[in-house]
N, C-alpha and C positions, 0 to 999 in steps of 0.2 A: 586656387590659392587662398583666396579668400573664406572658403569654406573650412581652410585647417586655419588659417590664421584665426576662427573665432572659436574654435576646439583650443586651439593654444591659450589663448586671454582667458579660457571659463577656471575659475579659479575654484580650487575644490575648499569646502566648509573645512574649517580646524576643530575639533572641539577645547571645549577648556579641558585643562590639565589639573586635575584636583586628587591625586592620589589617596586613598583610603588603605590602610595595612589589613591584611587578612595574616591571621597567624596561627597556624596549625603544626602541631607535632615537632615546636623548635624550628617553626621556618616562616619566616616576613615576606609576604608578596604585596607591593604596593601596588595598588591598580585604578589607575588615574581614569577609567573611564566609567567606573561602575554608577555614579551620577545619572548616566543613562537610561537605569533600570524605571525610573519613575515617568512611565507615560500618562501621568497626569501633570507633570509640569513641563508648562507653554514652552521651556528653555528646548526642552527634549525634543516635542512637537516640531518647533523653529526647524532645529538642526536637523532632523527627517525630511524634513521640507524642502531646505535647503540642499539636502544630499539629492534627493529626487532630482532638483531644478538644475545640478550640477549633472549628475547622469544623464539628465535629457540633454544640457547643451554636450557634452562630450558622445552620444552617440544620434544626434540631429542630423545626419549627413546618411544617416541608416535609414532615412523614413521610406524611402522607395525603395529599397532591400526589405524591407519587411512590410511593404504592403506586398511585394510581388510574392514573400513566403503567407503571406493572409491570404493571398490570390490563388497562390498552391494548393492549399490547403482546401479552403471552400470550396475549388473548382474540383478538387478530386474528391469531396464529398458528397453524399448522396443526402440532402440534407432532409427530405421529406422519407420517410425510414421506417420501416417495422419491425419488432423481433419478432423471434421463433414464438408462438402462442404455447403457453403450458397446460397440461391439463390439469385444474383441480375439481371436487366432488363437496358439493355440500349436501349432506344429506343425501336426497333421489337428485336431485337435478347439480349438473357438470357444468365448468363454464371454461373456457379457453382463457388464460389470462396472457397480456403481453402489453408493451408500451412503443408507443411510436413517435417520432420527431415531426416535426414541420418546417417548413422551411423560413427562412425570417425569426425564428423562436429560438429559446434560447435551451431551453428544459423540455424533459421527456413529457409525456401525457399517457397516465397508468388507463386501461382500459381491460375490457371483458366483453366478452358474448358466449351465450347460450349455447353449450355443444350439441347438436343433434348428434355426431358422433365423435366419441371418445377416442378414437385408434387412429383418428386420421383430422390432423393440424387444418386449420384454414389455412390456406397459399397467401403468403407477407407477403408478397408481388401483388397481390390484391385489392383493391380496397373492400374491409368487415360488413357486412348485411349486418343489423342488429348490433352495432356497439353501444356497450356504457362506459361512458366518461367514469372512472373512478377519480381521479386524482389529475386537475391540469394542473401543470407545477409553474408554467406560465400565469398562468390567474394567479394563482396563488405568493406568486415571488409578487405580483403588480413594480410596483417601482421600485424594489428595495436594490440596494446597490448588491447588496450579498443573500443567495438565500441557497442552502441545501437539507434537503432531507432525509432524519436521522432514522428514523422505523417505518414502514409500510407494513401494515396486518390485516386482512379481513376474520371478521369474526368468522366462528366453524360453521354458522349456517349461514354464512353470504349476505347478510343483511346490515353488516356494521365496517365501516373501514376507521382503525386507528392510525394515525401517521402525525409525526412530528417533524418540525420543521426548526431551522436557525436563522436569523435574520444578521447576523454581524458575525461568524467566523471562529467563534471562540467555542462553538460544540457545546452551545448548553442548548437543549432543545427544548419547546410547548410541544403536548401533545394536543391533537384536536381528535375530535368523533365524529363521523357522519353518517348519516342515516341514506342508505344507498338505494332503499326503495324513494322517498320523498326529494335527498339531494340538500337537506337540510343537516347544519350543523347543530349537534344535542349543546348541553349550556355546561355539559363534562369538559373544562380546561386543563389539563394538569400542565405545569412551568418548571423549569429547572430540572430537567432529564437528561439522560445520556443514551446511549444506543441501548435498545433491546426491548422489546416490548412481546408478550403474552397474552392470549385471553384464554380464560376456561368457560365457556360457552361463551351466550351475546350477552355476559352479566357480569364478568368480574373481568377486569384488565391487569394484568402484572407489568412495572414496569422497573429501570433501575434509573438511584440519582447518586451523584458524585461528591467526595467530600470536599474541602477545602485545596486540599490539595491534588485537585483534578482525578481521586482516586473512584471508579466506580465501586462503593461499597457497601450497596443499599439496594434492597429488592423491597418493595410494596406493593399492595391491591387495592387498585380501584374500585368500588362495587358501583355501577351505575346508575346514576338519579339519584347521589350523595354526594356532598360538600369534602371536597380533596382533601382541606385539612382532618376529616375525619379518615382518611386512608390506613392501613392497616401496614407494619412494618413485619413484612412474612421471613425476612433473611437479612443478617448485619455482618457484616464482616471486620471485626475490630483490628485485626493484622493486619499493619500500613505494607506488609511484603505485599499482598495479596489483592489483587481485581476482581469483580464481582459480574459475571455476565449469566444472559437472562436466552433461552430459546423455546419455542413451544417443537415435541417431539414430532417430526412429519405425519404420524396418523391423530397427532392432534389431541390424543388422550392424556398426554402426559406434559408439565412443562418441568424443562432442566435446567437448574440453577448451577452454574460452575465458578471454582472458588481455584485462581490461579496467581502463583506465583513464576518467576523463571524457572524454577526448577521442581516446584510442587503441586498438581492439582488435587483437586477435590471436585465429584459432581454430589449433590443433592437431585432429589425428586420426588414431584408432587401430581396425584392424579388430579386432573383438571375437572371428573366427576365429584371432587369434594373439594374446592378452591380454599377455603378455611382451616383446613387440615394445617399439619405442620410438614414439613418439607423435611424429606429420610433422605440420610446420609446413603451411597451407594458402596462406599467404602472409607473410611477415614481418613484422611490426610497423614502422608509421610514424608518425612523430609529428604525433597531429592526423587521422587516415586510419581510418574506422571502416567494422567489417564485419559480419556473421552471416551465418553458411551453413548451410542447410538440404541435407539428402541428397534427393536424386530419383530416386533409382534409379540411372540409368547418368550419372549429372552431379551436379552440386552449384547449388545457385542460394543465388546471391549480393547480400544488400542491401549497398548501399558509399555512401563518398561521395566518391570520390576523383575530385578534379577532371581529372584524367588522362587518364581511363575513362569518360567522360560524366557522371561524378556531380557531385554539388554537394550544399550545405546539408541539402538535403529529400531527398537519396537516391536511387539508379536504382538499375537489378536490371538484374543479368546471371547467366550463367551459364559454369562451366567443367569442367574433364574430372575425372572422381572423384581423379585422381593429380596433382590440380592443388598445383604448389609457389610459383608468384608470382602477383601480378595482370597479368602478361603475358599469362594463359593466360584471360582474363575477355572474354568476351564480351559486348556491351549488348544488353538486350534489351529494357526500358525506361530512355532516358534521361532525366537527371535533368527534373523540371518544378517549377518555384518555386511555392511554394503548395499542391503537393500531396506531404504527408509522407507518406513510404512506411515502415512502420515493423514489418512482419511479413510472411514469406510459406513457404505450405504448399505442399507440392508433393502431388500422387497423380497416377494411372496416365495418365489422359485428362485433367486440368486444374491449373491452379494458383490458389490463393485467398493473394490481395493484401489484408494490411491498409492502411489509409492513415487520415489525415487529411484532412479540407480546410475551410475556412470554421469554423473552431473545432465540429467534427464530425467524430466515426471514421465511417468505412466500409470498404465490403469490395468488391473489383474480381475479377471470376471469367476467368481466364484459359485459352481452352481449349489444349493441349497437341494440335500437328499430326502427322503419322505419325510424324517422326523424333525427338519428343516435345520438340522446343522450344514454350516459349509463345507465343500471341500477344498482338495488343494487348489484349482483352479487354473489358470492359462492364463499368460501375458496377451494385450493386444498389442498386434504390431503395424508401424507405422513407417512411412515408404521415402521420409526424409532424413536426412545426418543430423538435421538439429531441427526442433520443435517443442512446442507445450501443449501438453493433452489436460485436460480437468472436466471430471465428470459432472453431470447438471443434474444435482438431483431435482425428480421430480415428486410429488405429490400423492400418486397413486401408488398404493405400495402393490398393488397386485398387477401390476405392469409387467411386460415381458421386455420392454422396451430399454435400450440403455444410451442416453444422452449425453455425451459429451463435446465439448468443444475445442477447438483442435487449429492452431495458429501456428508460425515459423517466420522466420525474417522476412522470407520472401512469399510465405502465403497468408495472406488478409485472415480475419478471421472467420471460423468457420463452424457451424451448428450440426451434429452429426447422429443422427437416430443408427442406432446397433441394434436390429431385431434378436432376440438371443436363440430364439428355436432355428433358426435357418440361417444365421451368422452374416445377412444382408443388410448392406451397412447405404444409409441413403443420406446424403446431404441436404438439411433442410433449408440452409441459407451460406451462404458465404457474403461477408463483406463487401460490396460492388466499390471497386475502385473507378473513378468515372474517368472520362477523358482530359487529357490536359491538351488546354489550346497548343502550347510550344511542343509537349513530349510525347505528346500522342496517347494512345492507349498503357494502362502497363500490364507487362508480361512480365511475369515472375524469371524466366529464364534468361532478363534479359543482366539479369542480378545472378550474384553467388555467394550462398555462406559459405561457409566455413570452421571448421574446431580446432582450435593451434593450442598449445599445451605452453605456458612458460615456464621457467626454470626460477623456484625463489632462494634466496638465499641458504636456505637448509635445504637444498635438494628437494623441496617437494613443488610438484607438479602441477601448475595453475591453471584451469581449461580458460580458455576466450574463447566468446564466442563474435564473429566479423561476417559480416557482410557487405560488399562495395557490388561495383558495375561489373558487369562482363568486359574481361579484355584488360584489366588493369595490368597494367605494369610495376614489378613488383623493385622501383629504384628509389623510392622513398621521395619523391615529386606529389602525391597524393595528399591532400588534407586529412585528417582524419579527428574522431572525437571519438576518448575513451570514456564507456561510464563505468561506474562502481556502487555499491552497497556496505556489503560487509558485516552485518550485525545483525542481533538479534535470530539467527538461525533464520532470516529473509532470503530466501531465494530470487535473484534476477533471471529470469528466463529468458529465451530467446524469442520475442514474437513481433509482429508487423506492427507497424504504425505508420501511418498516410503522412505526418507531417515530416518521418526518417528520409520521404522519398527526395522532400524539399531540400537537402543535406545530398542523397545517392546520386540525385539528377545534375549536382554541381560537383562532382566528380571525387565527395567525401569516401573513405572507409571508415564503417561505423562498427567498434567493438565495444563486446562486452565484457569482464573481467569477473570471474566467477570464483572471488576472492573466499580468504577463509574469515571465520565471522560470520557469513552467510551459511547456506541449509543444503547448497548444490550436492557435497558428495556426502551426504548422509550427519548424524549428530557429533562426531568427532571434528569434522570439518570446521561446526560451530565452534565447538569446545577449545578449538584451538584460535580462534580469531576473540574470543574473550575474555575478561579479566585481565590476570597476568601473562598472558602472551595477544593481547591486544593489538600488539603493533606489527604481530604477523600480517595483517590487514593492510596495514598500511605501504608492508616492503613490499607483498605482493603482489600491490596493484601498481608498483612502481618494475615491478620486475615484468609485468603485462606489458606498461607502456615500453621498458624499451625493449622487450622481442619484437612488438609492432616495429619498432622504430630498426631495429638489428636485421626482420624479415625483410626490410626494403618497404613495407606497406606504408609508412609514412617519414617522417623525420622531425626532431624535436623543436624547428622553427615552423611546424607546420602541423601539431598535437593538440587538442584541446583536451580537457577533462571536466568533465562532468558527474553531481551528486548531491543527494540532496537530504535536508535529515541528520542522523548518522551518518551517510552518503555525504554531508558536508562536511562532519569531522574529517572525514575521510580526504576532501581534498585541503582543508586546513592542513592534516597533518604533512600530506605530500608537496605540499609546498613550501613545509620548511624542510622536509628533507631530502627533497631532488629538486629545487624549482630550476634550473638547466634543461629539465627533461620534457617541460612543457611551455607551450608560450600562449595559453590562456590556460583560465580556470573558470567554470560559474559553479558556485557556491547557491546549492537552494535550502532555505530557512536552516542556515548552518547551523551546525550542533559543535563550534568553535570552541565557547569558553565552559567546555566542558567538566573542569574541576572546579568553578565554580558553582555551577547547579548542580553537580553529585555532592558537594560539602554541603547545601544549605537541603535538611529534610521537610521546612516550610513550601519549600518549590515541588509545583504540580509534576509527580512522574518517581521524585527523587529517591525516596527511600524505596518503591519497586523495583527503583533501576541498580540499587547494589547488587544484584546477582548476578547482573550485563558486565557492568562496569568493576566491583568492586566497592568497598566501603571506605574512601578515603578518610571518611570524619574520625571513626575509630578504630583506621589501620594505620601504621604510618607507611608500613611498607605500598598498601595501594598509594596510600597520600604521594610519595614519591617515584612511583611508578607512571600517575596519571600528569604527575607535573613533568614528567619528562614526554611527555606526547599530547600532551594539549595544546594546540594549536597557538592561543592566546599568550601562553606564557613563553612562546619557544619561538620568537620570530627573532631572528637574523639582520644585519646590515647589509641585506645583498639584492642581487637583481634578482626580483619574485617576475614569475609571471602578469600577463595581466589580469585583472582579477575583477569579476563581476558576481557578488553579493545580491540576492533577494529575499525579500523577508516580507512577512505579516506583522499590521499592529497590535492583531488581535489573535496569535497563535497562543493556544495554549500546551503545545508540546514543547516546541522551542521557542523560547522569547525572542523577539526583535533584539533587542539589546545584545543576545550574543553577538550575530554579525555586527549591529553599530556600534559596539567597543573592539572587533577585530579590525574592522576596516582605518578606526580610527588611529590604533597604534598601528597599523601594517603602515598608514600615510606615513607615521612617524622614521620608520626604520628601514623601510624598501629606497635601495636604491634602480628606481626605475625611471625611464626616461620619458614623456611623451607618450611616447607608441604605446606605451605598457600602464593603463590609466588602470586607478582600483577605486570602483566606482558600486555604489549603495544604493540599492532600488527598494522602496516596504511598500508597500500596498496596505491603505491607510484603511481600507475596509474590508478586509479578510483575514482566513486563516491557516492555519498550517499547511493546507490543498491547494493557498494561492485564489486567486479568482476566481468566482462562481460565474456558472454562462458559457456555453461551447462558443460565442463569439468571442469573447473579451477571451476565454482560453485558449485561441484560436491565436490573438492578437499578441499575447505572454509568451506564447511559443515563440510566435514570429519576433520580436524581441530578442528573446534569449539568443534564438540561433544567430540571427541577422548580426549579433555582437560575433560571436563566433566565428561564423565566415569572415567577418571583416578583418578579426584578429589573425587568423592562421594565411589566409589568402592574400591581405593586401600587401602591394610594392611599399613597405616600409622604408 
């Protein structure tokens, strides 16, 4: 009694009320909370604060529910760990690469040894004869409250490691150098980077830096034992549509610069035997006309979609000549096939491995390469469960016969999987060890069931979900359950295992997924139809997911959580102004709520890239009024909302903080919600759009999140 009577008294922050008019295309929205945006002023700070010191007393009563999920968690992890070791070749001498955990530590430890042979992995159940420390990322974080790392690259002859690192969250990266025979860092700093980094031998570094408005769109070279501001601008990308990303080609000869929009790429490329050179277009940019080229040796293979060329929506593969300048020079070599999204492909000596989609499922198609090294049609590989995620690892060695990929499902851990290709013997090189729980004992995959249930959206089309709960459930709607979602960007949510899902399966949840349109699931239409102007198909969808769950008997709507984050947040902003009956919590991660305001302003980091996603509300009106009718922020209700748990970063630069603290602020204003149903604001004052750095403290966010969850859907209200 006393424990809810001090839940009752915590009195949640107000913010002030200072409305500012935004006025576009003949239309006034006053929005009293935009004040917020300035986290340089203490008022801002305060109220963060104070949202925090509010959320903690309103879920204080959860501290022993989420240590017993931190208890879960650590106990069923294996915390001193090794991966699958890769093979790379410098020059004459090979070295196994791979990183391993410790236990007590927070970050991985990149490491190497010396292969005496090439064909056959060191045993990760091991401990290494002859390791080198490349990279402790423990040393290296020392105290800092937030630290992740943006590139890792050894130079081509093994003797240089470039890697860049973030200190606070916000994704601007220092690059550093180290000299891996001495251990010593060179006096080369480069500041203010973003992902991707290149070397063209152990002399020049290619790296890229971001504009103002968080746009990668800047490629440069480093020459080494030179003053950075002397660095060299190799690639500019003046088109605010456009991203600017950087890769070196797997055999290391070549680096590829790719110029993308939503809907338009472009690659360039530069032999790394002349780093000076200027960097050759591979085909010109067109609008609407998407590409990626992989190196093959003596060609190039090409994913496209250009209707032209045999492609379409879902993509075909060709190939053409290393000195290829247009798609004149494009060869088909599979054309386009509706239905099956082609969306990656590997090349090596004797074959090629095709990713793809098909039927809301990745796969992988092994294509053998004929004497004159073109591919053929090729063979699907098949796999022995109803629902799973396959994704191939490419490796290093292109004259490899070997084909690696990794292979996870709800109920099977993850899993590292060598495909010899001459004798079709397929060996597991590691699976995930799931370790003992003091309470639950061992786990055994059978002791769980997935499942694929289809829902019905309101236009007749066809929703897959994908669920898994305990063996033996009863299907009368008594069962907790937690829906998540995505939706956008042509992101795929797949179905695969996670140790802390079990802390959820073990207290008798059904955990689905909703493989909403917006997302990538059933091929490039699927997206097509989840963006722009039918955007909100996303949204009915994933409302029409929750209640066939709710309609099969698997759960019921005083006992549904929903879960998303991102986009994934819009996503439950918007379902909760238009079903919130249908759920009786929400958590919202680093939500993407006040969505028409960061697509009207082109100053904000993402914004003008993101008109292809979203649409151009500044100079349409028709998006302008499309996006106001489904933006979360603008479209809340005087009714009973679910209860709603908000987390953010101060320092994200995809989604600002601000969005969720101005929705949470007016939702206080306009929900009619009782107690039970608290909407409550969590930012984590030192990170980023990932949330907390550290498998502990991420360990501890989960336990958090969920430990709200359970209490909302579970407890005698």
């Amino acid at each position: 009694m006393t424990d809810q009577l001090d839940r009752a008294s915590a009195t949640a922050p107000t913010a002030a009320f200072r409305p500012i008019v935004r006025s576009h295309h003949g239309d006034d929205f006053a929005d009293p909370y935009e004040w917020l945006r300035d986290k340089e002023n203490s008022e801002v700070i305060g109220y963060l604060e104070a949202e925090n010191a509010y959320t903690e007393a309103r879920t204080g009563h959860l501290a022993e529910l989420r240590e017993a999920i931190f208890t879960d968690i650590k106990s069923r992890t294996k915390e001193t760990d090794l991966s699958v070791p890769t093979h790379r070749r410098h020059g004459e001498r090979g070295y196994w690469y791979y990183t391993r955990t410790v236990e007590g530590q927070d970050y991985p430890i990149h490491c190497r040894v010396v292969a005496a042979d090439p064909t056959t992995p060191p045993d990760p159940e091991r401990p290494i004869d002859g390791e080198q420390v490349l990279l402790d990322c423990n040393a290296e974080a020392g105290d800092a409250e937030f630290f992740s790392v943006g590139a890792l690259g050894v130079s081509p002859d093994g003797t240089l490691l470039a890697y860049s690192t973030d200190l606070s969250g916000d994704e601007r990266y220092t690059i550093k150098i180290k000299n891996l025979d001495t251990g010593e860092l060179l006096p080369d700093e480069i500041p203010d980077t973003v992902y991707g980094i290149a070397w063209a031998g152990a002399g020049h570094l290619f790296y890229t830096r971001a504009d103002a408005a968080w746009r990668p769109h800047l490629v440069r070279r480093h020459h080494l034992g030179t003053d950075v501001a002397e660095d060299v601008d190799v690639f500019s990308e003046p088109d605010e549509k456009y991203w600017v990303g950087l890769e070196p080609s797997r055999d290391e000869r070549w680096i590829l610069i790719g110029v993308g929009s939503k809907l338009t790429t472009e690659y360039l490329i530069l032999g790394t035997d002349d780093p000076t050179a200027e960097p050759r277009s591979i085909a010109p940019r067109r609008q609407g006309i998407e590409y990626n080229v992989e190196v093959a040796g003596d060609r190039l293979l090409i994913l496209h979609n250009d209707p032209d060329r045999e492609g379409g929506p879902d993509f075909a593969l060709a190939e053409a000549p290393l000195d290829a300048t247009s798609p004149d020079q494009w060869r088909t070599v599979l054309p386009h096939q509706a239905g099956v999204r082609l969306t990656d492909v590997t090349a090596y000596a004797g074959h090629v491995v095709l990713g793809l989609r098909r039927d809301g499922l990745t796969g992988l198609r092994l294509l053998p390469r004929g004497a004159d090294g073109t591919p053929g049609a090729g063979t699907d590989l098949a796999f022995d469960e109803p629902l799973y995620t396959v994704d191939h690892v490419a490796g290093r060695d292109y004259d490899s016969s070997t084909v690696r990929y990794a292979f996870t499902s709800l109920v099977t851990p993850d899993s590292v999987v060598d495909l010899d290709v001459p004798t079709g013997t397929r060996t597991v090189r590691k699976r995930t060890e799931v370790l003992d729980h003091p309470e639950h004992g061992p786990y055994r995959s059978e002791d769980f069931v997935q499942v694929r249930e289809w829902a019905t959206a309101a236009d007749g089309t066809k929703i897959p979900i994908s669920i898994v709960h305990k063996a033996g459930l009863e299907l009368d709607g008594s069962a907790p359950g937690l829906i998540y979602g995505y939706g956008s960007y042509e992101i795929s949510i797949d179905p695969t295992f996670r140790i802390s899902q079990l802390s959820l399966l073990e207290r008798g949840f059904v955990y689905a997924i909703a493989h909403i349109r917006g997302g990538g699931e059933l091929g490039r239409a699927w997206y097509e139809n989840g963006k722009e102007l039918t955007k909100k198909n996303t949204f009915s969808d994933f409302v029409a997911c929750a209640e066939h769950l709710i309609a099969r008997g698997y759960t019921s709507a005083d006992r549904l959580a929903a879960r998303g984050g991102s986009a994934g947040g819009l996503l439950m902003g918007a379902v909760a102004n238009l079903a919130p009956e249908t759920f009786r919590a929400i958590h919202a991660a680093v939500p993407f709520v006040d969505a028409l305001t960061t697509i009207l302003d082109p100053e904000l980091p993402l914004t003008v890239t993101e008109w292809e996603e979203w649409g151009d509300p500044l100079h349409d009106p028709e998006v302008y009024a499309y996006m106001k009718a489904y933006s979360p922020y603008e479209n809340l209700r005087e009714v009973g909302y679910p209860a709603i748990l908000a987390t953010t970063s101060l320092n994200d630069t995809r989604v600002f903080y601000v969005e969720p603290a101005k929705w949470v602020a007016a939702l206080r204003r306009v929900a009619r919600n009782g107690e039970d149903r608290p909407i409550l604001l969590k930012t984590e004052m030192t990170a980023g759009h990932g949330g907390v750095s550290g498998r502990y403290k991420a360990w501890r966010e989960q336990a958090f999140e969920y430990a709200w969850i359970i209490d909302q859907v579970t407890s005698t209200k």
